[in-house]
C-alpha positions as CSV (number, residue, x, y, z in Angstrom):
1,X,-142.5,48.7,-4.6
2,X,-139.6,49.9,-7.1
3,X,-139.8,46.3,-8.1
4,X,-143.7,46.0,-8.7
5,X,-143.5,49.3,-11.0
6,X,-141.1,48.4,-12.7
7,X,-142.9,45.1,-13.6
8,X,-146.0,46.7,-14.6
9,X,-144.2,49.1,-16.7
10,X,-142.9,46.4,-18.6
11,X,-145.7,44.6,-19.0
12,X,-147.5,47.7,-19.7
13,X,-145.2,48.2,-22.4
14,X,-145.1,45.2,-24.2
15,X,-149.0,45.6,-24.0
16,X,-148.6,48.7,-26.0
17,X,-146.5,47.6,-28.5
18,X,-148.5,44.0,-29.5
19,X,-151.5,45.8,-29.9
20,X,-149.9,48.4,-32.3
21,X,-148.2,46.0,-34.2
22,X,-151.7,44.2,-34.1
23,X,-153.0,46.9,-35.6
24,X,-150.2,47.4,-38.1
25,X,-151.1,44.0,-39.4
26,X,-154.8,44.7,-39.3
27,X,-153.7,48.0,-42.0
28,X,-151.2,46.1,-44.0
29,X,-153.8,43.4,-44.4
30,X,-152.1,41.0,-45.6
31,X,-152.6,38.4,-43.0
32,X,-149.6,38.3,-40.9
33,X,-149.8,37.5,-37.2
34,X,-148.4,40.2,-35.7
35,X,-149.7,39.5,-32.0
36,X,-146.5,39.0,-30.1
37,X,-148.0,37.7,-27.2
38,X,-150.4,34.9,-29.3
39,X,-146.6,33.5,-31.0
40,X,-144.7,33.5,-27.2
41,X,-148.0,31.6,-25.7
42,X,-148.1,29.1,-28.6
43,X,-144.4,28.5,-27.6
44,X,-144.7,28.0,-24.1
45,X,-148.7,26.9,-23.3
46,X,-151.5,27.6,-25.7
47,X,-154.7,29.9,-24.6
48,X,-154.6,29.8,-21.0
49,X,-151.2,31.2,-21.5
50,X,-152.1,33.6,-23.6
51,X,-155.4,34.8,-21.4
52,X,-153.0,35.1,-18.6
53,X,-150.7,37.1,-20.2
54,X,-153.5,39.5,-21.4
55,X,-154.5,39.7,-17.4
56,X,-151.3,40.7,-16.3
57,X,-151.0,43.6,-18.7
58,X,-154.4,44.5,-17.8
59,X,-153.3,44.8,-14.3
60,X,-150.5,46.2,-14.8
61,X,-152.3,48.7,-17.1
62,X,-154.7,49.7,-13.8
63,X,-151.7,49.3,-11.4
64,X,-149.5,52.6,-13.4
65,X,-153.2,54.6,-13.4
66,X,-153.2,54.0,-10.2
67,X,-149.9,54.5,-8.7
68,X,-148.1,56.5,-11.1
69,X,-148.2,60.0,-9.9
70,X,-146.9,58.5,-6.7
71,X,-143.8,56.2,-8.0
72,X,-143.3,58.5,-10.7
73,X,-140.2,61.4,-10.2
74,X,-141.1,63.3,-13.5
75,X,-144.5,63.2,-12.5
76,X,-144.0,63.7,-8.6
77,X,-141.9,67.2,-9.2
């Protein structure tokens, strides 16, 4: 389980961080692709990539709400 968490941290992670710096690029405005995750797919697959990706942060996102408290120590003292 160690393993799993720490997976879906990551992922939950780099999640966070593509859609801040998406949204950095939305405020900057001045077109640049900041989407992390659309430049790695367009590397290594195209769309489907890309949509599978976005699903595995999703379910990694559900996966720490779920299990968080449990796996947690900080949160489990």
């Amino acid at each position: 389980m160690k393993a799993l968490h720490m997976v879906g941290f990551i992922l939950l992670v780099v999640g966070g961080l593509n859609w801040g710096l998406v949204g950095l690029a939305t405020l900057v405005g001045n077109g640049a692709n900041w989407n992390v995750v659309n430049l790695i797919a367009g590397y290594i697959g195209g769309a489907q990539t890309e949509a599978v990706i976005y699903v595995l942060v999703g379910l990694s996102a559900v996966w720490m709400l779920v299990g968080h408290k449990k796996d947690c120590r900080t949160c489990s003292m």
